[in-house]
N, C-alpha and C positions, 0 to 999 in steps of 0.2 A: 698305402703307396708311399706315403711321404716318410716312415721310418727307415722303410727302402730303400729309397731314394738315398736316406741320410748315410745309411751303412752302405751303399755302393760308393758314395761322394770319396765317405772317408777311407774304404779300401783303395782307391784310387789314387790317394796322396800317397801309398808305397810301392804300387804297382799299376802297372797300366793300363793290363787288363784283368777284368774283372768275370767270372765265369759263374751263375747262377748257380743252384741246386739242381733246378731242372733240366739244366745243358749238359753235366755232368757227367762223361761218359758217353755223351750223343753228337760230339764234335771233333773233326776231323787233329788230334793234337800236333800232330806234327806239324799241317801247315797252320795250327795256332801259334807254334812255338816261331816257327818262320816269319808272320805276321810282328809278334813278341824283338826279332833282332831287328827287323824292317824299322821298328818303331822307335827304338835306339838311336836308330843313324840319323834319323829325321831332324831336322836345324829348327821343328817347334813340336809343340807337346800334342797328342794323341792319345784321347782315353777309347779304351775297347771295352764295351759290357756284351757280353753273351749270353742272351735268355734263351726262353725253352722252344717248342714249335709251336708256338702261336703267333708268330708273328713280331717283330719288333714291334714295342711299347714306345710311341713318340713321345706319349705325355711324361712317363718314366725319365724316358733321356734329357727331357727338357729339366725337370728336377732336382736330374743329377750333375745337368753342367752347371743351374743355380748355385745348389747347394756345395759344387766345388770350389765355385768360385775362382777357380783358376781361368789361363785362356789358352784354346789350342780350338783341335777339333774333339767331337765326343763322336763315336761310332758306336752304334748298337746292331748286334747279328742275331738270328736266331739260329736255331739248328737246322733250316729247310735251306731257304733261298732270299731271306730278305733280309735290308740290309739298309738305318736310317742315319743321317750326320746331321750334327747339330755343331754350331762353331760359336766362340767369343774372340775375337780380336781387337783389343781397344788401339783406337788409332793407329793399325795395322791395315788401312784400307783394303794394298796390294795385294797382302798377306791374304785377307779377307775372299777376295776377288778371285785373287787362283786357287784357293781350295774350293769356292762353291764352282770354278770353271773345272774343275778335274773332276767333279761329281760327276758335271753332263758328262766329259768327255767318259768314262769311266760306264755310264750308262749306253751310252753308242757301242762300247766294246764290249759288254757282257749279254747274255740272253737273261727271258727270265727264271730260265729254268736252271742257270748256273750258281753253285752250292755257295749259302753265304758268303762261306770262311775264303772261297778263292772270290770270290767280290771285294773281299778285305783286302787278298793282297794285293789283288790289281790295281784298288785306289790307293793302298801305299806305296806301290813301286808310282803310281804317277804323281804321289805327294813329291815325290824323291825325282822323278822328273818328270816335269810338268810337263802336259802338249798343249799346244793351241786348240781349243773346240772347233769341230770341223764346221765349213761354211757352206751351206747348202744353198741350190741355186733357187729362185722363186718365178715365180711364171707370171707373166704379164695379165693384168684383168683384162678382158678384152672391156673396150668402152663404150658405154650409153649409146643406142644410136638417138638422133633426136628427129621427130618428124611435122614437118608445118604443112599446114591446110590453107588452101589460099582459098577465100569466099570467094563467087561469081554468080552473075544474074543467073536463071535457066529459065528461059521461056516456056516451060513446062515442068508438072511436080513431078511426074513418072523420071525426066532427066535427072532432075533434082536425087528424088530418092533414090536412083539406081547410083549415081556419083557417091552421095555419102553412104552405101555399104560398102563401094569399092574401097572407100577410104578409110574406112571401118576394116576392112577385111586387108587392108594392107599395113594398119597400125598392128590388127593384132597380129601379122605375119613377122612384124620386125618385132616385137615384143618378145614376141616366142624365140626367135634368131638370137638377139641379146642375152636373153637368160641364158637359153643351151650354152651360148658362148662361153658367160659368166660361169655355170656351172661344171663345164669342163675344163676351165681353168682352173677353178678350186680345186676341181680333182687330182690336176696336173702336182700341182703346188702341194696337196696333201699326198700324196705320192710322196713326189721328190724329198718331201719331211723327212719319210720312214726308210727312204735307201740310202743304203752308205757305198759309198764310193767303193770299188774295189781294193785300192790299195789301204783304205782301213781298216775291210772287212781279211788281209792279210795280215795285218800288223795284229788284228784281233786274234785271229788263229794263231799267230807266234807267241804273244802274252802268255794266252792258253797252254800250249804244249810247252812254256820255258814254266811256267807256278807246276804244274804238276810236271813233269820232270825233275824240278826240283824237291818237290815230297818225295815222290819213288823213290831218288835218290837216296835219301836216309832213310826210306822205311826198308830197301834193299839190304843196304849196309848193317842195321841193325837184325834183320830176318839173318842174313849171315854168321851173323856172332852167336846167334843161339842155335843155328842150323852145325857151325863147331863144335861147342859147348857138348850138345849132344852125342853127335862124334864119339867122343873121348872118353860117353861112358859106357859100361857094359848094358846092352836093352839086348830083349827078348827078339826071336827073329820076328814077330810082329810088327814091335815097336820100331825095329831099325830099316820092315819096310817104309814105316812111316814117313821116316827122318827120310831115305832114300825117294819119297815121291815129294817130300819138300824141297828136296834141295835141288831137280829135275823142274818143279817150276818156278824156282828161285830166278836158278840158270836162266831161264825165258824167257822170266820178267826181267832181269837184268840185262839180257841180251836186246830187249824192244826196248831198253829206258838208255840204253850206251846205243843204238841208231839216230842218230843225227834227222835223219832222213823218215821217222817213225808220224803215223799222222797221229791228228786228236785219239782215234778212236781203238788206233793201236797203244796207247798208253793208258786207256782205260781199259783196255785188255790186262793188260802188267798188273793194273790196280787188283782184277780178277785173281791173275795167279798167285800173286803177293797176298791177298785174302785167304787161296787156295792151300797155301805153302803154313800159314800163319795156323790153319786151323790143323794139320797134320801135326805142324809142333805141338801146338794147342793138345789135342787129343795124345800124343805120346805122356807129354808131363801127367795128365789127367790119368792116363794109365798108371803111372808110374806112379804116384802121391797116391789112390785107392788102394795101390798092390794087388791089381785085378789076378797078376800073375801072368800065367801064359791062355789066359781065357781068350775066345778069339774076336778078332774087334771085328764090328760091323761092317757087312761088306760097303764097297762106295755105294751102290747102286741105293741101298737101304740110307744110308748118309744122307746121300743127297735129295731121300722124299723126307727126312724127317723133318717135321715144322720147325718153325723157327722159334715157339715157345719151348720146344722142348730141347732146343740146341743153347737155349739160354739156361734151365735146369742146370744143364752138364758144363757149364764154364765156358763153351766154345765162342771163337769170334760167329760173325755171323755172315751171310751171303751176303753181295751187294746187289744193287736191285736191278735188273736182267734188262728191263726197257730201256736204262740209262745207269751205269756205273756211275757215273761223275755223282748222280743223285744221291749216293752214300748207301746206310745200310738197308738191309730191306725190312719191312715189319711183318710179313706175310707170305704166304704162300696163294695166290690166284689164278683161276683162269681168265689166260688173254686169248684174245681172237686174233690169229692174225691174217685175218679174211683181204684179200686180194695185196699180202704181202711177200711177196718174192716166190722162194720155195715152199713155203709151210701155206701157200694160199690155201685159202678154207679150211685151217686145223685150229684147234684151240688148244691150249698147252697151257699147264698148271706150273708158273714160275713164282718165284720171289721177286716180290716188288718191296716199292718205298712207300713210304705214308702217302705221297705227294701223289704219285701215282695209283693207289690203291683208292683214292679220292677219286680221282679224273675215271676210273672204271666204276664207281657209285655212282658217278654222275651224268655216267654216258657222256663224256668229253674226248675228246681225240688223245691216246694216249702221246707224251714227249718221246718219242725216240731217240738215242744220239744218231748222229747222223754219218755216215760214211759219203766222204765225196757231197755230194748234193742230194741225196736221198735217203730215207731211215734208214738205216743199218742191216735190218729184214731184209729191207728188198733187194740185197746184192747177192753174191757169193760165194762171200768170205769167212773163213773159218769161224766167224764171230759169229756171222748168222747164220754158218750151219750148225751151229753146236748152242745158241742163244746164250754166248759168254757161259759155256759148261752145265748149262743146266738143262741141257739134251744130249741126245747122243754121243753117249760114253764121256771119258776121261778129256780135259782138254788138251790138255801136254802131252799126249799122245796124238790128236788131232793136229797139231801144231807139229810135229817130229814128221805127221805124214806128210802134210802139205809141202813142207821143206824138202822134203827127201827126191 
């Protein structure tokens, strides 16, 4: 580890961020490259190392801000969802102070099911403006009761003994009282910990829909220039249906990424299309570089069961994962249950998921859903979840044309 360490230190003195062997290809680039300008503007220095999906290496990070010896912050992400900082500020107290305070706050505004590389930017745009950490209220202990016994003659033991069980059975009465009390105040107090105030958990959702917004954004404009490119050569009428269903849900995802007004869950739809759009380029070129000819491509339906090892074979992008887009690519193909979930109650349906996911169904865990509104995504009525982001029922962009219509 400590060679590692030394060859991460010193790529770090030319660049800032730093991408593993085994991240490679398994990281969102765009908003790497976003993260990359973020870190420019910043008034102190910021190192980024990106490992693979095990996990951020704390001891790793700590080696590598040693052996830089420089001072700023160090950020270490993997390629799932986690996400570790480590900082040197010599006699930078302040400096010191508000980076570890935009950790927390940075932690109250993400799940933990939201994908490293946007944890990355989130704590960079709050490098670049800091917020106060929010102040949560605390609940009163309730206090001690205290109880005195006052001794008295009793001209009989039967008085005697009937007096001290009363008093007996009235200590343990307030005993009991106290604790309950105590105990429901913890509760109150641990409660109030874990909720966040409404207007943050707003500011949260805005974060969220402005970082992706702004990927779409370039990954639109760049799916454009090759959805042209193609355009302008002569393809087979195959291949130019291709181009003609890329550029249909190009259109779509552009049209939900230019709404102001679009939620979380509709820009990870775009993320969908834009994948959708990506891999019809994807298979045109693929056609075109084997000189398959006028052989006829696979119908969608046939597409869309083939595994994901075998869509790696052929060059293709890959699905994203059906229980949660934001979660990145998928690694598989499963059945999920999705038993007392909206329309599909009690069906099971064979989707592409993420590693992360494909875990929590080994382990009988409650799969992460994104959420619509205030509930999983399933269980509403939206074209999202009738169609389980296109990997049911037929074509999405055609789904999406009816619903508008």
């Amino acid at each position: 580890m400590t060679q590692q360490a030394q060859t991460i230190a010193e790529a770090l003195n030319t660049d800032p961020v730093y991408v593993t062997n085994s991240a490679k290809g398994e990281i969102n680039e765009t908003l790497l490259q976003k993260a990359e300008t973020k870190i420019d503007s910043l008034d102190f220095d910021v190192f980024v190392i990106v490992s693979g999906n095990q996990g951020a290496d704390r001891d790793l990070l700590e080696q590598v801000k040693v052996f830089n010896g420089g001072e700023g912050a160090f950020i270490m992400i993997d390629t799932n969802t986690d996400l570790a900082v480590d900082y040197t500020f010599e006699d930078q107290h302040d400096l010191q102070m508000q980076v570890m305070e935009q950790m927390s706050v940075g932690r109250d505004q993400w799940s933990q099911s939201t994908p490293s590389v946007t944890k990355l930017n989130m704590l960079l745009d709050l490098y670049a403006d800091p917020q106060e950490a929010p102040e949560y209220e605390t609940g009163q202990e309730a206090p001690g009761s205290e109880v005195e016994t006052v001794e008295g003659s009793s001209s009989t033991a039967t008085l005697f003994l009937g007096g001290a069980v009363l008093v007996l059975a009235l200590v343990i009465a307030v005993i009991w009282f106290a604790r309950s009390r105590r105990e429901q105040a913890k509760a109150t107090r641990t409660r109030r910990r874990f909720e966040l105030p409404a207007r943050l958990l707003d500011r949260v959702d805005d974060l969220q829909r402005k970082t992706l917004r702004e990927g779409l954004s370039e990954d639109t404009t760049e799916l454009a220039d090759e959805i042209t490119q193609l355009q302008t050569q002569e393809l087979s009428t195959t291949d130019a249906e291709g181009v003609e269903r890329a550029l249909d849900a190009y259109q779509m995802a552009r049209a939900i990424v230019d709404d102001g007004e679009a939620e979380r869950i509709d820009l990870a739809g775009a993320m969908v299309l834009l994948r959708q759009a990506g891999r019809e380029i994807a298979e045109v070129k693929l056609h075109k570089s084997t000189k398959r000819g006028t052989k006829a491509r696979k119908s969608d339906a046939a597409r869309a069961s083939a595994s994901t090892k075998s869509a790696k074979t052929r060059g293709l992008p890959q699905s994203l994962c059906t229980v949660n887009p934001l979660h990145g690519e998928a690694r598989t193909n499963q059945l999920v249950s999705t038993e007392r979930k909206g329309h599909l109650a009690g069906k099971s349906v064979r989707v592409p998921v993420c590693g992360s996911c494909l875990s929590d169904l080994q382990s009988g865990r409650e799969l992460q859903w994104i959420f619509d509104g205030d509930r999983p995504y399933v269980e509403g009525r939206s074209v999202w979840a009738r169609t389980l982001f296109g990997a049911i029922g037929g074509d999405l962009v055609t789904a999406l044309h009816r619903q508008g219509s």
